[in-house]
C-alpha positions as CSV (number, residue, x, y, z in Angstrom):
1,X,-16.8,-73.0,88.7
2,X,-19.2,-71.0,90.6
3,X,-16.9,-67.9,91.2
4,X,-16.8,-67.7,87.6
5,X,-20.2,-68.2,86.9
6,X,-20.7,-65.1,89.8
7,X,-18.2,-62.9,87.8
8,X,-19.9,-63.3,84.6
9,X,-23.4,-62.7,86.0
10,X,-21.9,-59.6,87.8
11,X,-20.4,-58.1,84.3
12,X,-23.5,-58.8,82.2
13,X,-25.3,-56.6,84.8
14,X,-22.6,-54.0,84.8
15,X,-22.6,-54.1,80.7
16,X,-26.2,-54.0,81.2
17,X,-25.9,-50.6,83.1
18,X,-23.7,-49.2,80.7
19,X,-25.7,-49.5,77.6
20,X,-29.1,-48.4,79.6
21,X,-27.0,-45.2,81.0
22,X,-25.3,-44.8,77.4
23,X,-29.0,-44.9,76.0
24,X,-29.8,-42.3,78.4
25,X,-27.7,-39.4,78.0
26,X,-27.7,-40.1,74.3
27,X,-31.5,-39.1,74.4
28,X,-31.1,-36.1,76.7
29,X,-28.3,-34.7,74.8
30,X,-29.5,-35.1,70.9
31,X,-32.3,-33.4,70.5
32,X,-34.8,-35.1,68.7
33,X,-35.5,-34.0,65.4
34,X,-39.7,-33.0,65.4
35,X,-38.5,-30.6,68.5
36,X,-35.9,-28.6,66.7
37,X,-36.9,-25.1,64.8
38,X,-36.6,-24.5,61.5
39,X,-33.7,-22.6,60.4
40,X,-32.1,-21.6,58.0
41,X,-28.6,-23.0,56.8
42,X,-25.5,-20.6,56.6
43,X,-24.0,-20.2,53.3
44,X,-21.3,-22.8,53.1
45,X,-18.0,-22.3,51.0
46,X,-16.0,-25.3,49.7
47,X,-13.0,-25.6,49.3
48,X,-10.9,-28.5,47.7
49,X,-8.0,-29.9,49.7
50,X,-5.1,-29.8,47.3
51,X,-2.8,-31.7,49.5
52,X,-4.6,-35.0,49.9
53,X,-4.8,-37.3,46.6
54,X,-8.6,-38.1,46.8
55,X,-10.7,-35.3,45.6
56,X,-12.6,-34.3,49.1
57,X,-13.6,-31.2,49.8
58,X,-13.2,-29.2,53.6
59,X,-16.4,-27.2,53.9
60,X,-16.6,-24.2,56.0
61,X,-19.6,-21.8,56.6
62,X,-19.8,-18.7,57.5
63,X,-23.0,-16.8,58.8
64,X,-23.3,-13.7,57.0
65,X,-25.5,-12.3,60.6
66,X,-22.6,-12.4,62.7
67,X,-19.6,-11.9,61.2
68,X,-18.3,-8.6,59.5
69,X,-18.4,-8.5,55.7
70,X,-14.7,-9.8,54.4
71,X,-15.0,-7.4,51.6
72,X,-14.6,-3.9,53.2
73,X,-11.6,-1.8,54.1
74,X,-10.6,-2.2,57.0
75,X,-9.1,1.2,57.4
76,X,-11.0,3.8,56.1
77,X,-10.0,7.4,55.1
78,X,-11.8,10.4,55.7
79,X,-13.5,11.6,52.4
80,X,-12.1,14.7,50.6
81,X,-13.8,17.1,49.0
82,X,-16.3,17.8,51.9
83,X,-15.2,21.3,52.0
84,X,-17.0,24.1,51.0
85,X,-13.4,25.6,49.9
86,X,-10.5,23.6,47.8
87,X,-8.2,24.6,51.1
88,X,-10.7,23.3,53.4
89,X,-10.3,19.6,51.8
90,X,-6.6,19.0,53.1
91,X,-4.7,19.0,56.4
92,X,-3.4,22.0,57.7
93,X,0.1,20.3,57.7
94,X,0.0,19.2,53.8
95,X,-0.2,23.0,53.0
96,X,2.8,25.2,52.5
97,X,3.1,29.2,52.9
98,X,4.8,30.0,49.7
99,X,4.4,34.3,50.4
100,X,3.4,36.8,52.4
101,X,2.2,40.3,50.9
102,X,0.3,43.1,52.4
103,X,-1.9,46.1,50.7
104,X,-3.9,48.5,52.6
105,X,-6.6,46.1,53.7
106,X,-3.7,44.3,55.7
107,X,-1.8,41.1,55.0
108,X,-2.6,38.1,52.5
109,X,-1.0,34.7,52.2
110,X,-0.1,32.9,49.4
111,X,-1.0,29.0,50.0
112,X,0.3,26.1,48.1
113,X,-1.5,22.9,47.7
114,X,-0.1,19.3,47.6
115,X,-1.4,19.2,44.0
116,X,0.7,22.2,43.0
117,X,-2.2,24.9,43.1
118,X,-1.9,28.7,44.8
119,X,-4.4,30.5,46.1
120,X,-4.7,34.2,47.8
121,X,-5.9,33.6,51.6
122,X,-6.6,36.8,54.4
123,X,-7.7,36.6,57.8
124,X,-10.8,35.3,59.0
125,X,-10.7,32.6,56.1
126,X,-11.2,28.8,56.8
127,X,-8.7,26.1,56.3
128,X,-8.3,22.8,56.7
129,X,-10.5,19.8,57.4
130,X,-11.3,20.5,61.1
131,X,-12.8,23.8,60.4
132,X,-9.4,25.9,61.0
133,X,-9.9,29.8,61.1
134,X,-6.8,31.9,59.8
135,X,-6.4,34.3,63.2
136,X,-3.4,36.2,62.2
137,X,-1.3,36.5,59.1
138,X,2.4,38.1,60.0
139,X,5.3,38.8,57.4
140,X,6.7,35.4,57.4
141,X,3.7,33.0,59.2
142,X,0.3,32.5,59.3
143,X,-1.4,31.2,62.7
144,X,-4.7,29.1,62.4
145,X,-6.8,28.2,64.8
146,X,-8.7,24.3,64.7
147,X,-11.1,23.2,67.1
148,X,-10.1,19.3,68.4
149,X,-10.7,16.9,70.6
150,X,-8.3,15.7,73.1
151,X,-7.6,12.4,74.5
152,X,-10.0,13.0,77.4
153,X,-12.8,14.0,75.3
154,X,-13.0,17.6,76.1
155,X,-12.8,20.1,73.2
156,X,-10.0,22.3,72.8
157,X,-8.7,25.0,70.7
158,X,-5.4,24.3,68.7
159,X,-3.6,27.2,66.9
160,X,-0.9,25.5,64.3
161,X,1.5,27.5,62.3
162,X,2.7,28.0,58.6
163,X,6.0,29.6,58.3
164,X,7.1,30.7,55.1
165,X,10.3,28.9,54.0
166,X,12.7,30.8,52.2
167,X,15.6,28.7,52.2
168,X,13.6,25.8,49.3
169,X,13.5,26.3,46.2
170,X,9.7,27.0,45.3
């Protein structure tokens, strides 16, 4: 009788223990509520859980500080019509040379546009959207040179090509 009598004292003062060391880190890690700051609640959307038969709602926030907005593009094209020029507000490759005539100031190009549009281009002339220059018209090309940056950073001159193409039906 007294072993047992031992064993219970000896558990009461273990349970006693627990409950004072439970108490403990329960205060140190909830903050009491006069100590916290003020502020202010995210937005929360709810949304209904059509899969369970009672009518609860899942709530999730979301802070409108640090996330991105959900709304906007995520890919974003480059604006058109930046140009000072209607062939300065596409890419040199959606061009086509359509002809190439020359009268005593020297050669002029004939330029088609995407949307079906010509227009009458000489040397000298800009082009494109990264500020192409037309260097040198021939009899079946025209050469332009664009300024760009390559993949190191540096930037670099780029002379792309039109060749007149005889063989489609224009």
């Amino acid at each position: 009788m007294e072993r047992k009598r031992i064993l219970t004292i000896i558990l009461l003062i273990l349970l006693l223990v627990l409950i004072v060391y439970g108490i403990f880190q329960y205060t140190t890690i909830v903050p009491k509520p006069e100590l916290q700051k003020a502020q202010p609640k995210p937005a929360t959307l709810a949304i209904e859980d059509k899969k369970s038969d009672k009518s609860s709602q899942l709530a999730s926030s979301y802070d409108a500080v640090t996330f991105r907005d959900p709304f906007t593009p995520l890919i974003v094209r480059k604006e058109k019509g930046t140009g000072i020029s209607i062939l300065q507000n596409y890419e040199i490759e959606e061009l086509r040379l359509s002809g190439v005539v020359k009268d005593n100031g020297g050669f002029k190009a004939l330029i088609k546009t995407p949307d079906g549009r010509h227009f009458v281009v000489k040397q000298n002339d800009k082009i494109g959207l990264h500020g192409g220059r037309i260097s040198k018209i021939n009899k079946d090309s025209i050469e332009i040179k664009e300024t760009a940056k390559s993949y190191t950073g540096e930037i670099i001159q780029v002379t792309k090509t039109l060749k007149l193409r005889t063989e489609e039906g224009q």
